[in-house]
C-alpha positions as CSV (number, residue, x, y, z in Angstrom):
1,X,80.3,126.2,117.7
2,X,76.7,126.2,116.4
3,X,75.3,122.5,117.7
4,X,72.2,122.4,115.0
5,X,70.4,119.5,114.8
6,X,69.5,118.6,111.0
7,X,66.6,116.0,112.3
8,X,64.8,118.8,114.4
9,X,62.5,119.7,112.1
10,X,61.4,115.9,111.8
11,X,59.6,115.9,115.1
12,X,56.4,118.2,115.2
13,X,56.2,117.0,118.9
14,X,59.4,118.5,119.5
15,X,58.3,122.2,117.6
16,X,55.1,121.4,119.7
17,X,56.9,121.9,122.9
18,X,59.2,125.0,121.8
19,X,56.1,126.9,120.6
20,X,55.0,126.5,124.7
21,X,58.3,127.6,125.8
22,X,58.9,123.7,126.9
23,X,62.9,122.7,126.3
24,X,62.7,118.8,126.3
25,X,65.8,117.6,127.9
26,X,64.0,114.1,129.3
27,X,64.5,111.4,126.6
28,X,66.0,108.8,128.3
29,X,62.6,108.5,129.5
30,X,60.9,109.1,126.4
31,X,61.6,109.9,123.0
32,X,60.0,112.6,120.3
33,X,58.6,110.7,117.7
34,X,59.7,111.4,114.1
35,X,56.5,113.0,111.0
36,X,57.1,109.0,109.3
37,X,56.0,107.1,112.8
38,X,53.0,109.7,113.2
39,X,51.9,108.8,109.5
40,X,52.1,105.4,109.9
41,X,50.4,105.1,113.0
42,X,47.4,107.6,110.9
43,X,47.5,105.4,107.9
44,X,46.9,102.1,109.8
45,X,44.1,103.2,112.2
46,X,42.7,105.7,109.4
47,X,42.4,102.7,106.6
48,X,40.7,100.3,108.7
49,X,41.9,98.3,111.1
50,X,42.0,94.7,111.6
51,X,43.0,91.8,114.1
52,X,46.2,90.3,113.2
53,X,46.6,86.0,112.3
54,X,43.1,85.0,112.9
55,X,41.2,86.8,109.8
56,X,40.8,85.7,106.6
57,X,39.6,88.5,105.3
58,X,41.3,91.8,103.4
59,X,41.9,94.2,106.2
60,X,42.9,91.4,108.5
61,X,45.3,90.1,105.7
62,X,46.5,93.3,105.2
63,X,47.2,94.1,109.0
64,X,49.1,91.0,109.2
65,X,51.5,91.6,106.2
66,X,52.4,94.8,108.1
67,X,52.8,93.4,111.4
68,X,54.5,91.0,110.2
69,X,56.6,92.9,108.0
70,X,58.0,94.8,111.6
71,X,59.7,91.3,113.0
72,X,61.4,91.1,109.7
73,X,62.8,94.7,109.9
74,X,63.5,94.2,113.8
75,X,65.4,91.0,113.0
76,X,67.4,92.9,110.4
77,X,68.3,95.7,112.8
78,X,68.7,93.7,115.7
79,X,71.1,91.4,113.0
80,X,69.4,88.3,114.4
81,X,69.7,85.2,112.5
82,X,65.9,84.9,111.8
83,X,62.3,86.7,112.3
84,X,61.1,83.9,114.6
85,X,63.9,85.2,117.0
86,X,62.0,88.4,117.6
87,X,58.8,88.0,120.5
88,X,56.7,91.5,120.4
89,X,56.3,92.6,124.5
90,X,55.0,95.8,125.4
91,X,58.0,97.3,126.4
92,X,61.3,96.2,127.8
93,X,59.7,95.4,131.9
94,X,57.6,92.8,130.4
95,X,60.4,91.2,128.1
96,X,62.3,91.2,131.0
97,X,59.4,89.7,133.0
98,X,58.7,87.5,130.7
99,X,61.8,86.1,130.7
100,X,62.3,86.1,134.9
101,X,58.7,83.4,134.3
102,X,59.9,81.5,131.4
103,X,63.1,80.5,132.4
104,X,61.8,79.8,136.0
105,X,61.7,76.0,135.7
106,X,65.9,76.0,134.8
107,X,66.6,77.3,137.9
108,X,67.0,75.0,140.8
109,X,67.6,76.5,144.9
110,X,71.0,77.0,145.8
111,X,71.8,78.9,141.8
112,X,73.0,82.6,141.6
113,X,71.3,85.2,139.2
114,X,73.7,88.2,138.8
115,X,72.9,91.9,138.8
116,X,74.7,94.7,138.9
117,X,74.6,97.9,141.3
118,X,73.1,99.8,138.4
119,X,70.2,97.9,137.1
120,X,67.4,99.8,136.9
121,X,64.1,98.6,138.4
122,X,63.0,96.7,135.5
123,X,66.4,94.5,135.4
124,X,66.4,94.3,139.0
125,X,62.3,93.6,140.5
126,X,61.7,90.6,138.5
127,X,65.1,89.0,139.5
128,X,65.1,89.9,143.0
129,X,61.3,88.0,143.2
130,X,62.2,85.2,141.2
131,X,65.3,84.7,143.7
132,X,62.7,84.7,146.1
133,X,60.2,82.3,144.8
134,X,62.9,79.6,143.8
135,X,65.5,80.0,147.1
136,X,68.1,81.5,144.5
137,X,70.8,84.1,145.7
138,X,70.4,87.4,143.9
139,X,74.3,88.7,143.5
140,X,74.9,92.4,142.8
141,X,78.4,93.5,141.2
142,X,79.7,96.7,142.3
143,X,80.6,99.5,140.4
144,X,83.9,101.3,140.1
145,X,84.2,105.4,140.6
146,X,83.5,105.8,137.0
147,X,80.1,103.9,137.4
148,X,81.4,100.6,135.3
149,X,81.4,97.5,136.3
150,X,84.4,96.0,138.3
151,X,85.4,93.4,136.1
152,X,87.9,92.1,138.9
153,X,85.0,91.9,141.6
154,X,83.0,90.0,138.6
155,X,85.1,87.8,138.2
156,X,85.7,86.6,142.0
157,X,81.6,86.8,142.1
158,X,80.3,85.1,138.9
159,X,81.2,81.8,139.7
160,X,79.8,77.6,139.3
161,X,76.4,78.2,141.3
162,X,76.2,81.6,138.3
163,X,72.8,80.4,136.6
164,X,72.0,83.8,134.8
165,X,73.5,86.8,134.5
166,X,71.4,90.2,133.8
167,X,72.7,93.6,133.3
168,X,72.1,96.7,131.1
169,X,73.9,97.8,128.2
170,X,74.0,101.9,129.1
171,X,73.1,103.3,132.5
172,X,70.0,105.4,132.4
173,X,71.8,107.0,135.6
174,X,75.5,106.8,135.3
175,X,75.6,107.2,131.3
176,X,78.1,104.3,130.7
177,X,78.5,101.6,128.6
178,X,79.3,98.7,131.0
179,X,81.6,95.7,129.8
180,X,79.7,93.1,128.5
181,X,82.1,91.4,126.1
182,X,84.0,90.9,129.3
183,X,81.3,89.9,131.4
184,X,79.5,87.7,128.7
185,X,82.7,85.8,128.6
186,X,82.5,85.5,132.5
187,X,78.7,84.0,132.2
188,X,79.3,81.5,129.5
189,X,82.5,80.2,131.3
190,X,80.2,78.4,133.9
191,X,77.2,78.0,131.1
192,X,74.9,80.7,132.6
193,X,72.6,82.5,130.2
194,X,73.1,85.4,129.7
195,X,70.1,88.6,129.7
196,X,71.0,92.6,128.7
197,X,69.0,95.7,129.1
198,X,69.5,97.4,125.5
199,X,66.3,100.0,126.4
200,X,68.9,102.6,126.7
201,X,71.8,101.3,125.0
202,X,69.9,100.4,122.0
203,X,68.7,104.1,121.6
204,X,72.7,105.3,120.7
205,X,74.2,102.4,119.0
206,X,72.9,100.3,116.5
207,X,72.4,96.7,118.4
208,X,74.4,93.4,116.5
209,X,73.5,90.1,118.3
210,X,75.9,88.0,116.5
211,X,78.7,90.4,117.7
212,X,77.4,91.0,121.1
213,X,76.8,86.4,121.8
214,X,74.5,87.1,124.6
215,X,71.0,84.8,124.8
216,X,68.3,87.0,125.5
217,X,68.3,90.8,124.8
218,X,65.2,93.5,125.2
219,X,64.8,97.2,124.1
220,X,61.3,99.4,123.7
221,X,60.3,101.2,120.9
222,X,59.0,104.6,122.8
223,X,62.8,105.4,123.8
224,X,63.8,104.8,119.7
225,X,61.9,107.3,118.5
226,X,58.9,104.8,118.4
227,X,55.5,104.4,119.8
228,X,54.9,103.4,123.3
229,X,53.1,99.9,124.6
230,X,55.6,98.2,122.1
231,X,59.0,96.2,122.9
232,X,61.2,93.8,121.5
233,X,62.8,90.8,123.2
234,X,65.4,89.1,121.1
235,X,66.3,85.3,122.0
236,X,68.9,83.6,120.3
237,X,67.6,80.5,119.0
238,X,68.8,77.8,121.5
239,X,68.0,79.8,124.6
240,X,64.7,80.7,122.9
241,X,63.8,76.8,122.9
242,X,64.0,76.8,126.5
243,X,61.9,79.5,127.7
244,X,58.2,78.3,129.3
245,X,54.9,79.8,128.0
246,X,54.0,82.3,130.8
247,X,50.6,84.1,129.6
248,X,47.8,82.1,128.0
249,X,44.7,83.5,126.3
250,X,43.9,83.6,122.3
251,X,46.3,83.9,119.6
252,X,49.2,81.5,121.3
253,X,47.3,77.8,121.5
254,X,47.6,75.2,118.8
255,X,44.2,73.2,120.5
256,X,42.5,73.4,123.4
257,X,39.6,71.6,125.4
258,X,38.1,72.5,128.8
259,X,41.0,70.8,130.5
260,X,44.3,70.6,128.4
261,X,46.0,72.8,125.2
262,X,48.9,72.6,123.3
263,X,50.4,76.0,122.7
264,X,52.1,77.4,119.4
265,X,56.3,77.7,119.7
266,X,57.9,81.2,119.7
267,X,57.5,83.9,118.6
268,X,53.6,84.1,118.3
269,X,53.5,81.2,121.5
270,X,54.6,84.5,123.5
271,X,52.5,86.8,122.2
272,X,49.0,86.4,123.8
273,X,45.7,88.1,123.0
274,X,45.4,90.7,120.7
275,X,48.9,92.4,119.8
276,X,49.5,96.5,120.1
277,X,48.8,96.5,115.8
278,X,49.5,99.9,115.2
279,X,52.4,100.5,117.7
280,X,54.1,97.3,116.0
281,X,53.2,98.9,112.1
282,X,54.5,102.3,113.8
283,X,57.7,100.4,115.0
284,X,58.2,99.3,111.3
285,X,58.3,102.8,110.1
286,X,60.6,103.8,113.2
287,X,63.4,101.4,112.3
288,X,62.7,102.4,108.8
289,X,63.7,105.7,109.7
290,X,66.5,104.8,112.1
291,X,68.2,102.7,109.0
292,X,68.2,105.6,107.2
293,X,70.1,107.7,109.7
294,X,73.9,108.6,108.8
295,X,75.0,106.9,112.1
296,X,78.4,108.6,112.1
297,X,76.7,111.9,112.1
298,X,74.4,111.4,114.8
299,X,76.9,109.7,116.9
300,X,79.3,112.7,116.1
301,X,76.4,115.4,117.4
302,X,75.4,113.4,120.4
303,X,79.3,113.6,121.1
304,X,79.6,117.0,120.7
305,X,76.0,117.7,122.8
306,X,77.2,115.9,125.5
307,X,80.4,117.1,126.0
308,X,78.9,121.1,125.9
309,X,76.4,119.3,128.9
310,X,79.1,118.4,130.8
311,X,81.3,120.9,130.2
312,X,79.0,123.1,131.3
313,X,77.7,121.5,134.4
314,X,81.4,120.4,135.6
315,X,82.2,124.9,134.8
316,X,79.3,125.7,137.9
317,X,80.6,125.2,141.8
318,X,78.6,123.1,143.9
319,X,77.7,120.3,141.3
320,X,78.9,117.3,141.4
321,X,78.3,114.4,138.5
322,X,77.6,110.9,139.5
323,X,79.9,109.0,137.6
324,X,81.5,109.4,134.5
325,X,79.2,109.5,131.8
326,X,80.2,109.0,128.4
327,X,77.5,109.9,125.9
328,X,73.6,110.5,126.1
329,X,72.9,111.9,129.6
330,X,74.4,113.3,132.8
331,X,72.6,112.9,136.5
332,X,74.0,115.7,139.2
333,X,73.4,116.9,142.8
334,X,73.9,120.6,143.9
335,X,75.9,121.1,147.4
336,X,73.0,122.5,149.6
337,X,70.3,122.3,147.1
338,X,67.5,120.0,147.1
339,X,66.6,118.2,143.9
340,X,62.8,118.7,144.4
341,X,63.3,121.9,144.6
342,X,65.9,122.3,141.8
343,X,63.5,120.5,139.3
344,X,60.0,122.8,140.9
345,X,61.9,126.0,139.4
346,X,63.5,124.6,136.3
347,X,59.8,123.5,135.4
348,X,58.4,126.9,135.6
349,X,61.4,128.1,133.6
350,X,59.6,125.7,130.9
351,X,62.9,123.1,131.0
352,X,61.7,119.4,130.7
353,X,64.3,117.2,133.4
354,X,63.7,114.8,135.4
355,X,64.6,113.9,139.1
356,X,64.4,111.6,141.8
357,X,66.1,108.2,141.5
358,X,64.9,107.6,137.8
359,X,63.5,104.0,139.1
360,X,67.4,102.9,140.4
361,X,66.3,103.4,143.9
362,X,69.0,100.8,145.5
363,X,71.7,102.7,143.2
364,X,70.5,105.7,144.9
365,X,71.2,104.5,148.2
366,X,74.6,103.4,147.4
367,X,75.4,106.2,146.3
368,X,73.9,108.3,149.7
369,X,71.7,110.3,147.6
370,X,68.0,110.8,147.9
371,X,68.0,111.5,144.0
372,X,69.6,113.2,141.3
373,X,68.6,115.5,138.5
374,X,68.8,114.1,134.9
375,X,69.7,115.8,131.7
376,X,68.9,113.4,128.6
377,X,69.3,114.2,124.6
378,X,68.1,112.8,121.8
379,X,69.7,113.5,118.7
380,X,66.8,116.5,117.6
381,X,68.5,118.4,120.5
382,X,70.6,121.1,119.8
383,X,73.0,123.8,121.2
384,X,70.0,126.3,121.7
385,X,68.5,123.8,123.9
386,X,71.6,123.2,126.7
387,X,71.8,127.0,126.5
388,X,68.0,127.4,127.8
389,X,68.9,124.8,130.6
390,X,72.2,126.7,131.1
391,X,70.6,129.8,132.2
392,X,67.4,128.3,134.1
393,X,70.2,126.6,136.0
394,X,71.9,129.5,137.0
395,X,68.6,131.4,138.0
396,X,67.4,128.9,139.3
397,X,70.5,128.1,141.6
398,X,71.0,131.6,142.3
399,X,67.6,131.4,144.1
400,X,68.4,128.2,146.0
401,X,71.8,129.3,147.3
C-alpha cells in the first residue's frame, strides 16, 4: 500500500530537504512548517512591525489585534474556558519553569512533587531544583514493560504529603500515551495540582482541557507545525490565581516607583518584556491551519506510518524497541552496534534521526542504555520516506556488523 501524504506539498521546507537528498525523519524534535505559517510570519515582519500593548499608534494597534487574536484561537483549540487562561512562553521549558517559580510559595518542606521515570528533561530539571530549594521530596513512578505508567505503584506512591503531580502526555522516547485520567484522579484525591507535558502529545491529538481536568498544561508551537521561541501554557482559572509573578521588566506592572510596583494579573502579568510578535501571529495561522485538518485522516496516516516503522524495524535481527510505542515515533538499539556510529552513517546516507538520550538522560539509565536512535513522523511523511530509512538501515548495518 502506497502511504502518500496529501499535506506534503504544503511544506516547501520539507521539498527543500528532498531536493538535498535529506529524508527528515526527526519531528519530534522539530516540525516542517506549513506555506500559511511562512506567509504569515512574511506578511507581519514585511508590513511593518510594531510593539504589542504599549502603542497607540496604527502599526502598534494593528500588531496587537493579531497577537491578540492568537490567545483567542489557542483558547479555542486548547477548549479553555477563556483567552485570559492562555500565558505566551517561549516554548514549553519555560512554561514549565515558570510554573516550578510561581507556585514556589504553596509548597512547604516535608511535600512530595511527583514525576514519572519518563519525563523528559524539561518536566524533570525544574522539579528536581525546586525539590531542592524548598526541602521537598521529588517522587518518580516507574514504568511498566510497555513504557506506561504503573498505575498500581501510583497509587501506593501518590499519597497525603502529594503537593503536585507533573507528567507528560506522550513519551518523546517510549511513544505512549500515559494514563492521565487515572492519575489525575490520583492527584486531586489528596488536592495536589496537577501539571502535563502536552509538547508531544499535543502534536497528535487535538488537546480538550475541560475533558482532560488537569490545572496547568504546556505545549510549543515549533513541534505543531509552528514557529519556534513560542509556547503556550494553559492554567485553569483557579490554579492560575495562585501562581506568583516570577520575571519582572516592561509590559507586566500596573505602577511602579524606585522601590515598590504592583503588577498586572494573568495572562499579560506573565508575559514580560517585549513578546516573540511574529512567532505568536505565525502561531495564529498554525492553528488556523491545524483546525482545518480532517483529524481522522491524519490520525488514520500517522497509524498506518507507524505501524510500516515498526513493522519494519521489529522484521531486522538485532533490534530491539524500547517499549511499546503506539503512534508517532519508535526509539531502538542494535545488538553490537553503537548508536553514534549508527546515526554517523545514516547521516551521510542523507536520513535526518536523531540519537543519544533525546534529553531523558535518567530514563536512559534505567533502561541501561547509553542512548537510542529515534525515528519521528509528522504527518507530511510518507511511505517513500520509511523506505529511504529502510535501506540506509540495512547498509548501514551491514557495515557495522
Amino acid at each position: 500500500m502506497a502511504l502518500n501524504s496529501p499535506w506534503r506539498a504544503e511544506f516547501p521546507g520539507l521539498l527543500a530537504l528532498e531536493a538535498e537528498g535529506q529524508t527528515y525523519l526527526d519531528s519530534a524534535a522539530t516540525a516542517q512548517k506549513p506555506q500559511v505559517v511562512l506567509d504569515a510570519l512574511l506578511a507581519y515582519l514585511a508590513g511593518g512591525v510594531a510593539n504589542v500593548h504599549r502603542a497607540q499608534h496604527l502599526p502598534g494597534e494593528r500588531a496587537t489585534r493579531a497577537f491578540e487574536a492568537t490567545r483567542s484561537k489557542a483558547a479555542q483549540w486548547l477548549n479553555a474556558l477563556g483567552s485570559d487562561e492562555i500565558v505566551f512562553t517561549r516554548g514549553s521549558t519555560e512554561s514549565l519553569n515558570l510554573l516550578a517559580y510561581g507556585l514556589e510559595h504553596l509548597l512547604q518542606p516535608g511535600g512530595q512533587i511527583v514525576i514519572s521515570a519518563a519525563e523528559h528533561h524539561a518536566n524533570l530539571l525544574p522539579w528536581q531544583q525546586l525539590a531542592k530549594r524548598r526541602g521537598l521530596e521529588l517522587v518518580v513512578l516507574p514504568l511498566d514493560a510497555a513504557g506506561g505508567i504503573d498505575l498500581g505503584e501510583a497509587a501506593r506512591l501518590i499519597g497525603p504529603r502529594t503537593r503536585l503531580l507533573a507528567v507528560s502526555q506522550l513519551s518523546n522516547v517510549l511513544g505512549r500515551w500515559q494514563p492521565l485520567t487515572e492519575l489525575l484522579a490520583l492527584a486531586k484525591a489528596h488536592s495536589a495540582l496537577t501539571v502535563i507535558d502536552g509538547a508531544q502529545g499535543a502534536v497528535h491529538a487535538r488537546p480538550d482541557m475541560q475533558a482532560l481536568g488537569c490545572d496547568f498544561y504546556v505545549c510549543s508551537a515549533h513541534k505543531l507545525y509552528g514557529p519556534d521561541g513560542v509556547g503556550l501554557l494553559y492554567a485553569r482559572g483557579e490554579a492560575l490565581a495562585k501562581l506568583q509573578h516570577w520575571q519582572f521588566g516592561g509590559e507586566m506592572l500596573q505602577d511602579a516607583d524606585y522601590h515598590d510596583a504592583r503588577f498586572r494579573p494573568a495572562p499579560l502579568g506573565f508575559e514580560a518584556g517585549t513578546p516573540a510578535v511574529s512567532a505568536v501571529i505565525a502561531l495564529g495561522a498554525a492553528l488556523d491551519w491545524l483546525n482545518g485538518l480532517d483529524q481522522a485522516a491524519v490520525a488514520a496516516h500517522e497509524a498506518a506510518l507507524h505501524g510500516e516503522l515498526l513493522a519494519g524495524l521489529q522484521a531486522r535481527a538485532g533490534v530491539r524497541l524500547l517499549g511499546e510505542p503506539q503512534l508517532a515515533l519508535a526509539c531502538f538499539q542494535v545488538e553490537g552496534v553503537h548508536n553514534a556510529d549508527l546515526a554517523h552513517l545514516l547521516s551521510e546516507q542523507g536520513i535526518a534521526v536523531r540519537t543519544g538520550h533525546h534529553c531523558a538522560m535518567p530514563l536512559m539509565k534505567r533502561l541501561g542504555l547509553a542512548g537510542a536512535t529515534r525515528v519521528s513522523l509528522g504527518l507530511y511523511n510518507d511511505g517513500a520516506d520509511l523506505q529511504r530509512f529502510f535501506v540506509a538501515l540495512d547498509k548501514a548495518l551491514e557495515l557495522l556488523r
